[in-house]
C-alpha positions in Angstrom: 82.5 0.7 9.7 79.0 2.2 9.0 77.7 5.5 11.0 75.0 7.1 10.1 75.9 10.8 9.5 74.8 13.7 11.9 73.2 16.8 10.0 73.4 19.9 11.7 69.6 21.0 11.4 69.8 24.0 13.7 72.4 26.8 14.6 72.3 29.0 17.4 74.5 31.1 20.1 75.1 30.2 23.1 72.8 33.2 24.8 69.8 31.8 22.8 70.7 28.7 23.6 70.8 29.6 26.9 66.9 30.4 27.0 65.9 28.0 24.7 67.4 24.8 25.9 64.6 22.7 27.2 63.5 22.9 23.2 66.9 22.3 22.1 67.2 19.0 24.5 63.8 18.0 22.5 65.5 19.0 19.6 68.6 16.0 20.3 66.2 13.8 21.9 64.7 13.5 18.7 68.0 13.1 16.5 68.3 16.4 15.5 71.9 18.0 16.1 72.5 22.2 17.0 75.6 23.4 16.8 76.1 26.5 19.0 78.3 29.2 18.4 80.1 32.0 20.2 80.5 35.3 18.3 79.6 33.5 15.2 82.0 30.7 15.4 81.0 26.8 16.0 81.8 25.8 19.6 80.0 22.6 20.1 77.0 20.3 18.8 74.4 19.3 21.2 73.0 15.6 20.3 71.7 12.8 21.9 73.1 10.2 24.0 72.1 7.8 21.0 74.6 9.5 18.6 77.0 10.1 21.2 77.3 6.3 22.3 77.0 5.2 18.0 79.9 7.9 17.8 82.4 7.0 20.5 81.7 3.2 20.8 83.9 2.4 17.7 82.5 -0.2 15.3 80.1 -3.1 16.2 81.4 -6.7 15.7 79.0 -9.0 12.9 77.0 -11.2 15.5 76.0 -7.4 17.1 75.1 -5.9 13.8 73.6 -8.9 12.5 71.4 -9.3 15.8 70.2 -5.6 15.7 69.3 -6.2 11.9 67.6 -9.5 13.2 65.5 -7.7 15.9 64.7 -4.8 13.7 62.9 -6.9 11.1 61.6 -9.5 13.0 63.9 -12.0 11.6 62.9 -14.9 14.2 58.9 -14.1 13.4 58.7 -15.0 9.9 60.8 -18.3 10.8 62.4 -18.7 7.3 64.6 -22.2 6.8 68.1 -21.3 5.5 68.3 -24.8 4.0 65.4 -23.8 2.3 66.5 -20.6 0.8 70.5 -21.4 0.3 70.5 -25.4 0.1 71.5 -25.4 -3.2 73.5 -22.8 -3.8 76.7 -24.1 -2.8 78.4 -27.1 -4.9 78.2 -30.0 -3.3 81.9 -31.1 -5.3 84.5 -31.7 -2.3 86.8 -29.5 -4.4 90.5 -30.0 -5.3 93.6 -31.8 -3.5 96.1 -28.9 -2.3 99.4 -29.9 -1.1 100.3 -27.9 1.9 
């Protein structure tokens, strides 16, 4: 399972964070992840709902992956032939008799 790691890019307490929070919302909206502490210690992590959901969701099956890849790089656009561009890489030999 792939998940793309979250970097901490900003630290602060929780009294600044209390009047800063409408930047620090921008700050998550925009993948960035602040941990806020209390008397110096780490508390909690504010990030998105993004990298909440790709952190709690567990892993994606292969058809979802594989269709988010698809999507991503316009896949279905450039309308490539897979007979075309694998045909011949598999033997065309049936293979050996195996006694089961």
């Amino acid at each position: 399972m792939y998940i793309k790691a979250i970097t901490i890019t900003d630290r602060q307490s929780i009294a600044e964070a209390r009047r800063n929070l409408p930047s620090l919302i921008r700050e998550a909206e925009s993948g960035k992840a602040v941990e806020l502490t209390r008397r110096g210690e780490p508390v909690a992590v504010l990030i998105s709902c993004q990298a909440f959901e790709r952190l709690t969701n567990g892993p994606r099956s292969f058809d979802d992956a594989y269709r988010a890849f698809s999507d991503s790089v316009g896949l279905a656009e450039m309308e490539l032939d897979p007979g075309e561009l694998f045909g011949d890489l598999r033997d065309s030999v049936p293979g050996r008799d195996v006694p089961l």
